[in-house]
C-alpha positions in Angstrom: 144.9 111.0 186.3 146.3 110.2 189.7 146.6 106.9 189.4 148.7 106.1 193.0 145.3 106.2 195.1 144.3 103.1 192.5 140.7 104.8 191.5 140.7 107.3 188.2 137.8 108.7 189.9 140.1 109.9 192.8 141.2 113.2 190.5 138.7 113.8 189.2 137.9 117.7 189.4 141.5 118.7 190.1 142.4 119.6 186.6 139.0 121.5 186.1 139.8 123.4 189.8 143.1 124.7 187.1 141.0 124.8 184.3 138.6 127.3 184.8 140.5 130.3 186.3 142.7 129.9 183.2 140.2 129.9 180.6 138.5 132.1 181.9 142.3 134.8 181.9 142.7 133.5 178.1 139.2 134.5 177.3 140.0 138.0 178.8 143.3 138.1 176.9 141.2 137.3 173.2 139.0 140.0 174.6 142.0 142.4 174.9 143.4 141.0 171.6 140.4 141.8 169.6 139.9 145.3 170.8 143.9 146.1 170.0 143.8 144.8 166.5 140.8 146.8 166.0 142.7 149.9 167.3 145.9 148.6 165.0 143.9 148.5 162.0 143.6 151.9 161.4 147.0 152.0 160.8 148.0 148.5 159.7 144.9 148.2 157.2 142.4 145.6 157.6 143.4 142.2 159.0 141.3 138.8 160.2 143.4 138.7 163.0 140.4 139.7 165.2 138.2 136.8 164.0 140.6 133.9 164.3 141.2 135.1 168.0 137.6 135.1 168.3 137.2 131.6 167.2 139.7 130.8 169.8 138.0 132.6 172.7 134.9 130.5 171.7 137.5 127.0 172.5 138.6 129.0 176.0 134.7 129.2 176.3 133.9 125.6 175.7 136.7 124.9 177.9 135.7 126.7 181.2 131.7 125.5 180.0 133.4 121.9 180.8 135.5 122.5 183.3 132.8 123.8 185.3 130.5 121.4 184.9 132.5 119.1 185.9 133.0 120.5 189.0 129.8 120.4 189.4 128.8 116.8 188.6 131.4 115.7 190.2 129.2 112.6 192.0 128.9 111.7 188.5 131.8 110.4 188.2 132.4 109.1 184.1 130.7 111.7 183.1 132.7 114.1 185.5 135.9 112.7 183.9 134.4 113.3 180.6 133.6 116.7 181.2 137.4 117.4 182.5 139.0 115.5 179.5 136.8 118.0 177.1 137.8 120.7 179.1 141.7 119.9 179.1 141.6 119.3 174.8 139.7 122.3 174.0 142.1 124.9 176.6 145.1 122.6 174.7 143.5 123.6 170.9 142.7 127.0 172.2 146.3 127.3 173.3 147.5 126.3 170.2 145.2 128.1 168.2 146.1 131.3 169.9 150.1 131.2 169.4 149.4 130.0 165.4 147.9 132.8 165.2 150.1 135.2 167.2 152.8 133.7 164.7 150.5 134.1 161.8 150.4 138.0 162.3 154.0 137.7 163.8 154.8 137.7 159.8 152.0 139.9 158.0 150.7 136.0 156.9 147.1 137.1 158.2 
């Protein structure tokens, strides 16, 4: 939060205006993911890499959901805010989720 102007309702909506175009890439890159570990599976046998990066294409989901609508209410202010900070954790656990799991297969764990 830009807290120089003195109001926390001053940022509000320029983390989402990053957000959303990002999310939005990651759940293209889950989408990508899935369809190459399908291909890969044929060879490499059967995996539940697929599913976990699923699960995180859901978060990148819920993330641009909240990013965008709090774009939208931005007037709202608290409840703008809200919407941005729900935004910002779920793309953070999404990020997260997504390198555990690149990891994960990294080393034949999953």
């Amino acid at each position: 939060m830009n807290r120089r102007n003195g109001s926390r309702w001053d940022s509000a909506g320029t983390l989402s205006r990053h957000i959303l175009p990002s999310a939005g890439t990651m759940i293209g890159v889950c989408t990508t993911l899935v369809g190459l570990v399908k291909i890969a599976e044929a060879d490499i046998g059967p995996s539940h890499v697929d599913e976990a990066v699923s699960l995180t294409a859901i978060l990148f989901l819920a993330s641009a959901v909240a990013s965008y609508l709090s774009m939208r209410l931005f007037h709202e202010g608290p409840l703008a805010l809200r919407l941005e900070r729900i935004a910002d954790i779920s793309f953070v656990i999404g990020l997260l989720g997504l390198s555990t799991i690149t990891l994960l297969f990294a080393y034949e764990t999953i």
